[in-house]
C-alpha positions as CSV (number, residue, x, y, z in Angstrom):
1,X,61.9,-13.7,-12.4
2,X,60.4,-10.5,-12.4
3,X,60.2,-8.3,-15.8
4,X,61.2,-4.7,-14.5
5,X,60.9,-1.7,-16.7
6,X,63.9,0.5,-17.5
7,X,64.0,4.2,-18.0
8,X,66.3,5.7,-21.1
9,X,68.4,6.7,-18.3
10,X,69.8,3.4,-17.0
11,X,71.0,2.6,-20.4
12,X,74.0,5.0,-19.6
13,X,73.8,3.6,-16.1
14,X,74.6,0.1,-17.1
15,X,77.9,1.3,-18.7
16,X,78.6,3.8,-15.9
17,X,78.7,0.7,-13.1
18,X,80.1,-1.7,-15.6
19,X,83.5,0.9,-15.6
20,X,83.4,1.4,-11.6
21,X,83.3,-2.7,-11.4
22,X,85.9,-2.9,-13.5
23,X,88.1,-0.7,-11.7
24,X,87.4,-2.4,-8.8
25,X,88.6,-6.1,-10.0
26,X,90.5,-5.2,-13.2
27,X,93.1,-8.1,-12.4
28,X,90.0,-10.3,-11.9
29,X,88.2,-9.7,-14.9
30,X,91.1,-9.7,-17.0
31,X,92.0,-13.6,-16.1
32,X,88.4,-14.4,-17.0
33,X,89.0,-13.0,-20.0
34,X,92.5,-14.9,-20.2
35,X,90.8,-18.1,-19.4
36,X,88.3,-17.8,-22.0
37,X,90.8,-17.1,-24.2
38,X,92.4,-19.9,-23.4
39,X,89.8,-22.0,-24.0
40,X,88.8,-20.5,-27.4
41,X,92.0,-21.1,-28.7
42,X,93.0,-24.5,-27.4
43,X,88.9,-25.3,-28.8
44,X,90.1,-23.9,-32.4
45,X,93.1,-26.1,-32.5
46,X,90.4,-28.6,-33.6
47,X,89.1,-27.8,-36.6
48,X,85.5,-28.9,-37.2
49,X,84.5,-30.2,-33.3
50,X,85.9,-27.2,-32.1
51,X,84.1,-24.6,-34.2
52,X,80.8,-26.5,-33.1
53,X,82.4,-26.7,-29.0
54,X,82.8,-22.8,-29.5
55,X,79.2,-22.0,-30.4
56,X,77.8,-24.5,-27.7
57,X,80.0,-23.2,-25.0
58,X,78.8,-19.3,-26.5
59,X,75.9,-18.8,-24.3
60,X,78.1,-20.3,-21.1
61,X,80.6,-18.0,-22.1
62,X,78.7,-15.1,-21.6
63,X,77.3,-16.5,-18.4
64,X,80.6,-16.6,-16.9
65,X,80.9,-12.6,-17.1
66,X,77.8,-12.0,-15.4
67,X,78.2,-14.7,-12.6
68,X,82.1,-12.4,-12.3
69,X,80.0,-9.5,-12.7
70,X,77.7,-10.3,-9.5
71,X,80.7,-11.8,-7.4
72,X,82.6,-9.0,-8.3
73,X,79.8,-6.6,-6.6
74,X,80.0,-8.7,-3.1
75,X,83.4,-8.1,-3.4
76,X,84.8,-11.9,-4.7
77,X,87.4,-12.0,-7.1
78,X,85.7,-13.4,-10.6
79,X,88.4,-16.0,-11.1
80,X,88.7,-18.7,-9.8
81,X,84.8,-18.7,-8.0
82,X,83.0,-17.7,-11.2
83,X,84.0,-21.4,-12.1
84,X,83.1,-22.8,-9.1
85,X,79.9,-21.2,-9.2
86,X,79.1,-22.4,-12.5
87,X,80.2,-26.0,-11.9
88,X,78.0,-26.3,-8.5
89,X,74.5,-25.2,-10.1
90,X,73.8,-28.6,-10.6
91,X,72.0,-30.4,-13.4
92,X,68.8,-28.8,-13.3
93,X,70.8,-25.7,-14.4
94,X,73.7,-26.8,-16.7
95,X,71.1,-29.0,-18.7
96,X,68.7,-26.0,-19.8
97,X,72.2,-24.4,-20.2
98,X,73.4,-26.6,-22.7
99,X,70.3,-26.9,-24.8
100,X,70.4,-23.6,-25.2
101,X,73.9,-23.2,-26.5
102,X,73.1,-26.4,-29.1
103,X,70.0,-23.5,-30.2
104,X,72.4,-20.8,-30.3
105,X,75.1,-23.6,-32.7
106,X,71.9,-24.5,-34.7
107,X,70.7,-20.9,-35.1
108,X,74.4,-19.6,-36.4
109,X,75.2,-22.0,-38.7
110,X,71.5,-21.6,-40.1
111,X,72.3,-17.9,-40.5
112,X,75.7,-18.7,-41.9
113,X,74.0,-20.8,-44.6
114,X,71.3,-18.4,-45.5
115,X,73.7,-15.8,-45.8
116,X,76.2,-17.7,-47.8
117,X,73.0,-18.5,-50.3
118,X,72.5,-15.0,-50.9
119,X,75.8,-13.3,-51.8
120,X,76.7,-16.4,-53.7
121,X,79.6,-17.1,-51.7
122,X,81.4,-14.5,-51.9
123,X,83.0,-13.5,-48.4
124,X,83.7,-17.1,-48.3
125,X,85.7,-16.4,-51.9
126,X,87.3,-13.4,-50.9
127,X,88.6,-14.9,-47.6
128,X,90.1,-17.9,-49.4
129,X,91.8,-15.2,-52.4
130,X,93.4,-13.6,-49.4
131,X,95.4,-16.7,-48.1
132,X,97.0,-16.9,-51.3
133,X,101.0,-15.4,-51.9
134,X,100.5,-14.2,-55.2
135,X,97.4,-12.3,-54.2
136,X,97.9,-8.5,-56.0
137,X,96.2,-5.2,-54.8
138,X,94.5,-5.3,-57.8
139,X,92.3,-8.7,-57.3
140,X,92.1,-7.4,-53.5
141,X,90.5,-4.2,-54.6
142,X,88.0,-5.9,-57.8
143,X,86.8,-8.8,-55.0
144,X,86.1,-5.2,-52.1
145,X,83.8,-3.7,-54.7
146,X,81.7,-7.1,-55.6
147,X,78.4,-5.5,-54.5
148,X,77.6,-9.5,-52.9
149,X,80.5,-8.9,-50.8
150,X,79.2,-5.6,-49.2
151,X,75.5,-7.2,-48.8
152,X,77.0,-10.5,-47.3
153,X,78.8,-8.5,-45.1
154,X,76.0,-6.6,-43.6
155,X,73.5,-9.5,-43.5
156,X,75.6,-11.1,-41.3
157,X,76.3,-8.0,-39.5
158,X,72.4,-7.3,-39.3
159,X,71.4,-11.2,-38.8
160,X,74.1,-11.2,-36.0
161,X,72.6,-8.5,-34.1
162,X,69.0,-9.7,-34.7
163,X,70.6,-13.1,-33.1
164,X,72.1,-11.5,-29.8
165,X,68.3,-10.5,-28.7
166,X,66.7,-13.7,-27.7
167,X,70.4,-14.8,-26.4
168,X,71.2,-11.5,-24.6
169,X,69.5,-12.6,-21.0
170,X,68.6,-16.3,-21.9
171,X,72.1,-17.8,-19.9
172,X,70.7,-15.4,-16.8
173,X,67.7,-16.9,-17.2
174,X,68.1,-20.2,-17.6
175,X,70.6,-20.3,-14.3
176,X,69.2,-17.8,-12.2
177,X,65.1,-17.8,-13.1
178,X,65.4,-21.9,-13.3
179,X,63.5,-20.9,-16.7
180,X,63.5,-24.0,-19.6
181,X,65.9,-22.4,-22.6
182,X,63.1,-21.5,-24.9
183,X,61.2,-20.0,-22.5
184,X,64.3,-18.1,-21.4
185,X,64.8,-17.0,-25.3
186,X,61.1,-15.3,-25.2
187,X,61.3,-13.4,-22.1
188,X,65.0,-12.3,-23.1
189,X,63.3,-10.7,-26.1
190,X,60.6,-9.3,-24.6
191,X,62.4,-7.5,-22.3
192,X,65.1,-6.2,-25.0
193,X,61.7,-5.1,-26.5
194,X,60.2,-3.8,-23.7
195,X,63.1,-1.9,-22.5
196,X,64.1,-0.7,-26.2
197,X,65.1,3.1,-25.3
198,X,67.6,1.9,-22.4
199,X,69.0,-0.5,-24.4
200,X,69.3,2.1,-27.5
201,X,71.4,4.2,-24.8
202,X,73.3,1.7,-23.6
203,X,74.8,1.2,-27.2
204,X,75.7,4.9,-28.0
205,X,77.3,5.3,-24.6
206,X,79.2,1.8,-25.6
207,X,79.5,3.2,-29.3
208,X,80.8,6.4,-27.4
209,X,83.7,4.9,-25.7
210,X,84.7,2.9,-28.8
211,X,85.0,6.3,-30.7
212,X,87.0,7.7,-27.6
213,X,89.5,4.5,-27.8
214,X,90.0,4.9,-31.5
215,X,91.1,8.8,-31.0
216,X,93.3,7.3,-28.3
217,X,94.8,4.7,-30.5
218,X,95.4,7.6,-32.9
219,X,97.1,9.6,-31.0
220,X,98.7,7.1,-29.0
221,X,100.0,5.9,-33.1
222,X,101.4,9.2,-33.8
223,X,103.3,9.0,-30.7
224,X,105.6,5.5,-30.8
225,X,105.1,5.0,-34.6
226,X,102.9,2.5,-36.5
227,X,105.1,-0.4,-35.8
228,X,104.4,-0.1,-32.0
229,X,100.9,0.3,-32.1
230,X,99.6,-3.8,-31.7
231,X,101.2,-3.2,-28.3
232,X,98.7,-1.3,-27.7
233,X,95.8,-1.7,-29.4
234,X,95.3,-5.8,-28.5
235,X,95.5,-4.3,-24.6
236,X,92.8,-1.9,-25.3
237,X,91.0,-4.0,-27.5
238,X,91.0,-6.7,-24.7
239,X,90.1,-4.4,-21.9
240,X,87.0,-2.8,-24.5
241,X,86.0,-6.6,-24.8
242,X,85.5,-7.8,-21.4
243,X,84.0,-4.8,-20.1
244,X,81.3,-5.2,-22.7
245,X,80.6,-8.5,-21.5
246,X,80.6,-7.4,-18.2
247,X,78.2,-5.0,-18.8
248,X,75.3,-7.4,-19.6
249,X,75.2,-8.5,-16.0
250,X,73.7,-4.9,-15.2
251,X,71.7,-5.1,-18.1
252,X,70.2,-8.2,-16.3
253,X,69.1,-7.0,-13.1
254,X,68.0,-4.2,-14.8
255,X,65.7,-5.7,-16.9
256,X,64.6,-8.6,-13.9
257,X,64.2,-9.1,-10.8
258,X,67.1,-11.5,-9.3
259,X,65.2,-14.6,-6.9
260,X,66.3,-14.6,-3.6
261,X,67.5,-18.6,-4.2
262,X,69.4,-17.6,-7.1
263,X,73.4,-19.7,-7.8
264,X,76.3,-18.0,-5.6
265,X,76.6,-15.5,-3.3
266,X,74.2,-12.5,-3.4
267,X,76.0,-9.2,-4.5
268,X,76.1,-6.7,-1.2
269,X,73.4,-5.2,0.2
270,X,71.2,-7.5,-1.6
């Protein structure tokens, strides 16, 4: 595939077309989102296998949005043909695929580990203090201001994000440039690299709308009372959620070129 170059521009443009998609199949998109859902929690019912099932399956995940994403743009209803899609690509696809979510499974419990060396353990402390009845506000608020808490918290934060680049277009690649997964891993982040001041104004415009949902929850809080509120906020949270996702298909194609013998029907006018 070829590497295009993005203006500074398009990184608000990729958000813009992600919401006028959205409006466009919002029933669509939100059983994806259902189904994966599904799937994460039936996968967590199992308590070691699944953990590992969820990180392998990560990379697919994401796929799944973007093959929605570009059915969605020829006018095809995500769900049930995103699956369809996926399933048909064939080994030469769903191999590369799968090696690259065992990289991703390898690569995040490495992190974990690292992470959990250097603050001593002390999320994984505070996490288990919290399960307990007798926990007081006092022991809650001496754990919060363990200086290894705040640093594990944004190592994993910072290490999370760093993660995300070489996996942001490597599913795309891998199904629709036929590239092998750690060749798809490179070119994913050189083209993050590459096209670093879109992708820098893709964030604020996302970071933008999450500021504008949390005035809304505010208000919307004020109005029906506290009690109300996970009505509400789980919907918007949801909504927030998949759109995100769907929004690195335009990140995609506009960071590469699409093949003209990619998986699935081409999006119109293509």
């Amino acid at each position: 595939m070829k590497l295009l170059q993005a203006r500074a521009g398009d990184g608000a443009a990729w958000v813009r077309r992600t919401l006028v998609l959205f409006a466009r199949q919002p029933f669509g998109f939100a059983a994806l989102a259902g189904a994966c859902m599904l799937a994460i929690a039936l996968l967590g019912l199992l308590p070691l296998v699944g953990t590992v099932a969820l990180l392998v399956l990560a990379p697919t995940g994401s796929l799944l949005f973007m093959i929605g994403a570009r059915l969605a743009e020829g006018g095809v209803s995500p769900v049930p043909r995103a699956f369809a899609v996926l399933a048909a690509a064939g080994r030469q696809r769903l191999v590369p695929l799968l090696k690259l979510g065992l990289a991703y499974a390898a690569a995040m419990f490495f992190v974990l580990w690292l992470i959990g060396i250097t603050d001593g353990g002390a999320l994984a402390a505070f996490m288990e203090s919290m399960r307990g009845a007798d926990t007081s506000p006092e022991a809650v608020a001496a754990r919060l201001a363990d200086p290894r808490l705040r640093a594990g918290i944004l190592l994993r934060l910072a290490f999370l994000a760093l993660l995300s680049i070489p996996f942001w277009h490597a599913p795309g690649l891998v199904f629709w440039g036929d590239q092998s997964w750690a060749k798809a891993l490179f070119f994913s982040t050189v083209a993050l690299w590459r096209n670093k001041l879109a992708f820098l104004v893709y964030g604020l415009a996302w970071f933008g709308l999450w500021l504008l949902m949390l005035i809304v929850t505010g208000l919307v809080a004020a109005v029906v009372g506290p009690q109300r509120l996970a009505f509400i906020v789980f919907p918007l949270v949801l909504l927030f959620t998949t759109g995100f996702y769907v929004s690195v298909w335009f990140t995609f194609t506009g960071c590469f070129a699409e093949p003209g013998d990619a998986p699935g029907p081409a999006p119109a006018g293509a």
